[in-house]
N, C-alpha and C positions, 0 to 999 in steps of 0.2 A: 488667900486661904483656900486651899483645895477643899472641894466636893466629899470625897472618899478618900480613905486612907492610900488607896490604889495609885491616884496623883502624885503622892509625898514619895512612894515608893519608886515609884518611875527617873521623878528627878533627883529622889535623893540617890536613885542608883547611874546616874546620867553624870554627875558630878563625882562623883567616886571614879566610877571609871575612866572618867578627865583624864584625874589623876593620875591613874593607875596606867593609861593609854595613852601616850601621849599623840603619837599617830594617828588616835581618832579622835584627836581637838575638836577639827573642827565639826565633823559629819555628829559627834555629840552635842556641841553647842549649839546647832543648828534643829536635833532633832528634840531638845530642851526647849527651844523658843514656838517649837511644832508643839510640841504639850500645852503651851500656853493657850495655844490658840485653838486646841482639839476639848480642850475640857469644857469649855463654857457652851460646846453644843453638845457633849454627853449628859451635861444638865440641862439644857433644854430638848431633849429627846426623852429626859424621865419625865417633862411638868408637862408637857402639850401632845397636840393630837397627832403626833409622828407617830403615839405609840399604835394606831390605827394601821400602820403595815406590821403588826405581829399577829398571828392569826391566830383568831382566838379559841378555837377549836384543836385539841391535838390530832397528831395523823403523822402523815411523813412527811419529813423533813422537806425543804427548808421551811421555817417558821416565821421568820423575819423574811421579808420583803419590802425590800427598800423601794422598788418600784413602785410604791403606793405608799409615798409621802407626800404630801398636798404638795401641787407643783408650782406655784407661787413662790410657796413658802421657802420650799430648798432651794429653789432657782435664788432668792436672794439671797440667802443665808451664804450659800458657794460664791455670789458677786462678792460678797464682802471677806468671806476667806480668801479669795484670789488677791483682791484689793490689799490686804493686810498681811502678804507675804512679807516675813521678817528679815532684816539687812543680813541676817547670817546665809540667806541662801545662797546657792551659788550664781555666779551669773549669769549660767542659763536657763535655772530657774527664774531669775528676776525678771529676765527678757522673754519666756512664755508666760510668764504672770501680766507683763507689761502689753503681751499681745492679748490676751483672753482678757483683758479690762477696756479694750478696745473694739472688741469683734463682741458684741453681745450674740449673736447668731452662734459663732463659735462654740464660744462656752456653756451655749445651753446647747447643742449636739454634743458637745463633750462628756456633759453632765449624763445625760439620756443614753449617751453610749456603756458608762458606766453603771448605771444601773441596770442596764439592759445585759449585761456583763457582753458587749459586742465589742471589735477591736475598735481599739481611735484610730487606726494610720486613715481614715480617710478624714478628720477633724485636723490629724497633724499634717496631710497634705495641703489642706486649702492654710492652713498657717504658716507654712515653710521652717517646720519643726522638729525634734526626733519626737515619736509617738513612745521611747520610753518618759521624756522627760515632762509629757503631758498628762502620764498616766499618775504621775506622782498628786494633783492637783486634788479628781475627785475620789481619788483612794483616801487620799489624807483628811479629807471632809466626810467619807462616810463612814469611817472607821469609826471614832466615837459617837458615832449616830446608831453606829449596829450592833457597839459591845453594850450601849443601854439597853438598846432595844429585845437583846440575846440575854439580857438578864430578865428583861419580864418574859420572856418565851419561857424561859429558863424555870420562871414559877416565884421566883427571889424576892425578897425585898426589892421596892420601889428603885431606893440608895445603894444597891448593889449592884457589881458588875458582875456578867455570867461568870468566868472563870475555873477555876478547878472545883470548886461548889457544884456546877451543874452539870459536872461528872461524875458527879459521889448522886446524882439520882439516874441519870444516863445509863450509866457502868459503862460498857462500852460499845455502846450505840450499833450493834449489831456490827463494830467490827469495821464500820464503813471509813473510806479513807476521804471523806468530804464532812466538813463540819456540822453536824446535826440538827442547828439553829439558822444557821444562815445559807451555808452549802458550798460555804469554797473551800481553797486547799488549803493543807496546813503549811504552814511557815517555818515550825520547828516541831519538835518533840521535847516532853519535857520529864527528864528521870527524877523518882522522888521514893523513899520508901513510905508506907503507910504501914499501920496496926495487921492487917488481915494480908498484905503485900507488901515485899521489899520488892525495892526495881520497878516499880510498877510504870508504865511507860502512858504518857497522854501524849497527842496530839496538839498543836498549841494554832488556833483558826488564824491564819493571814488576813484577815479581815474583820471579824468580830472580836478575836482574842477571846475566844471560846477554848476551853480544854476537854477532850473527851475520850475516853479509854481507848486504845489498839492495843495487839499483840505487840510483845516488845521484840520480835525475831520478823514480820514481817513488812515487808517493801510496800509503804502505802501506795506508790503510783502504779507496781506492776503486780505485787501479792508474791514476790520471790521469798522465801523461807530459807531454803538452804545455807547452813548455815555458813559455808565457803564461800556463798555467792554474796554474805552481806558483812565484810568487814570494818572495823571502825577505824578514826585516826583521831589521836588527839596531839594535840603541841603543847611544847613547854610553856606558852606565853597565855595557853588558855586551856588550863590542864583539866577545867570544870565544863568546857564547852569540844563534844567529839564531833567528828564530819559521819554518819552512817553511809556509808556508800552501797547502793547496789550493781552490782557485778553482771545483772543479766537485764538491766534495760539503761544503765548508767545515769542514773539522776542520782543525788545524795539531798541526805534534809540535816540541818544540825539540831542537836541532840543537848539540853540543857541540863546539866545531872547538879541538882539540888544538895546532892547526898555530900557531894566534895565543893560545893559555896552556898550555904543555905540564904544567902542574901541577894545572889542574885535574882535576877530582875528578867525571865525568860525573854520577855519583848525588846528589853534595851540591852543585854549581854546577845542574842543572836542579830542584833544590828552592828552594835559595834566590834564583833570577832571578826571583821571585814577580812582580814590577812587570811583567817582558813575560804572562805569563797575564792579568795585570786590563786589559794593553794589547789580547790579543789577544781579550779577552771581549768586551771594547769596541765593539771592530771585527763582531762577530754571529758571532765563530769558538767552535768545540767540539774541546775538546783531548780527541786520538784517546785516551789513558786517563791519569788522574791520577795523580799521583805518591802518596805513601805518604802525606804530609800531606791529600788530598783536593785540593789544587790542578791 
């Protein structure tokens, strides 16, 4: 029985698009067994004293700081997520799971690297690994640890995730292209009309799954406006999900428009549109930050 309704949503859209995808069987089945195993420390990030890295004073952003989670505490919680990677993973995920269940040294500089937001390739050197497929590890474990945590910044109910809620107090956060509760990039953008805005464009946090207002004409990694310099592309197989490209520093973020699938699911629809990333790699584009899978 899921936590919040947010869970049921995630898989019931995880399953749907199965369906819908057949191409992305597996990379869904696999990031469906990742839900299982991310939600039961989204609820233990609302009941204990994790909540001790949100700061309890407002000011400037970030609010959330995960580097000030009791270090016991995470350190084991992350041994037992690496421990319980699910048979859907790939097999080289199972085989850097297999080595960080072995190297405790490892995997608590790995842990420490990601918090520290610092590169792993020197954790993925002493392991003889690629340092994308390491990073997948303690991204996936602190993600539901910071979208609890970005709902008490957030001001929220206890049982509530930050979300598009705590951008209807936000507004648009001064405009900034880093998430305003925790402070990383965003992952996607998400189109939606409102009462007072149609089109209204948010930010969707790679990390927290925070949403939080931008302009809907500006290039969050460079600030390009023009509007020649920032064209869109959508495809027939994902008419609800566009690529935004910029023209004058070349990164693209995709773009989740509500307006044409109000059921999608921003987190699991820009995971699983995998086909427009290999489109937009194609093209010499650099996607402003990857999603959880490394795409």
């Amino acid at each position: 029985m899921s936590l919040h309704p947010v869970w049921t949503r995630r898989r019931t859209r995880v399953e749907r698009l199965r369906g819908e995808h057949r191409h992305a069987d597996e990379l869904l089945a696999f990031y469906g067994d990742v839900l299982a195993l991310q939600e039961p420390l989204y609820a233990r990030a609302l009941g204990s004293r994790w909540s001790e890295a949100v700061e309890a004073a407002a000011g400037e952003p970030p609010r959330v700081r995960l580097s000030r989670l009791p270090e016991r505490s995470r350190e084991r919680a992350f041994r037992r997520f690496v421990r319980v990677l699910p048979a859907s993973a790939t097999e080289l995920l199972r085989a850097v799971a297999e080595r960080l269940s072995t190297e405790p040294a490892a995997l608590r500089a790995l842990l420490e690297a990601a918090l520290a937001r610092q590169p792993v390739a020197a954790v993925a050197e002493s392991l003889d690994c690629e340092a994308a497929a390491l990073e997948f590890f303690p991204r996936a474990f602190l993600q539901p640890i910071a979208e609890a945590l970005a709902g008490r910044a957030a001001g929220g109910a206890a049982s509530e995730p930050a979300g598009f809620a705590a951008d209807q107090v936000s507004g648009d956060a001064g405009a900034r292209a880093a998430c305003p509760h925790c402070g990383d990039a965003p992952v996607a953008a998400v189109l939606r009309d409102l009462p007072e805005a149609r089109g209204r464009r948010t930010l969707l946090c790679s990390l927290c799954l925070t949403e939080w207002g931008f302009p809907r004409t500006r290039c969050p990694a460079c600030g390009e406006e023009r509007p020649d310099r920032r064209p869109h592309h959508v495809s027939e197989s994902w008419p609800h999900v566009r690529v935004e490209e910029c023209g004058s520093c070349r990164t693209y973020l995709k773009a989740i428009d509500l307006r044409e699938a109000g059921l999608a699911v921003p987190v699991v629809d820009e995971l699983a549109s995998v086909e427009l990333d290999l489109w937009a790699a194609g093209q010499g584009l650099s996607k402003l930050r990857t999603n959880l899978m490394g795409l």
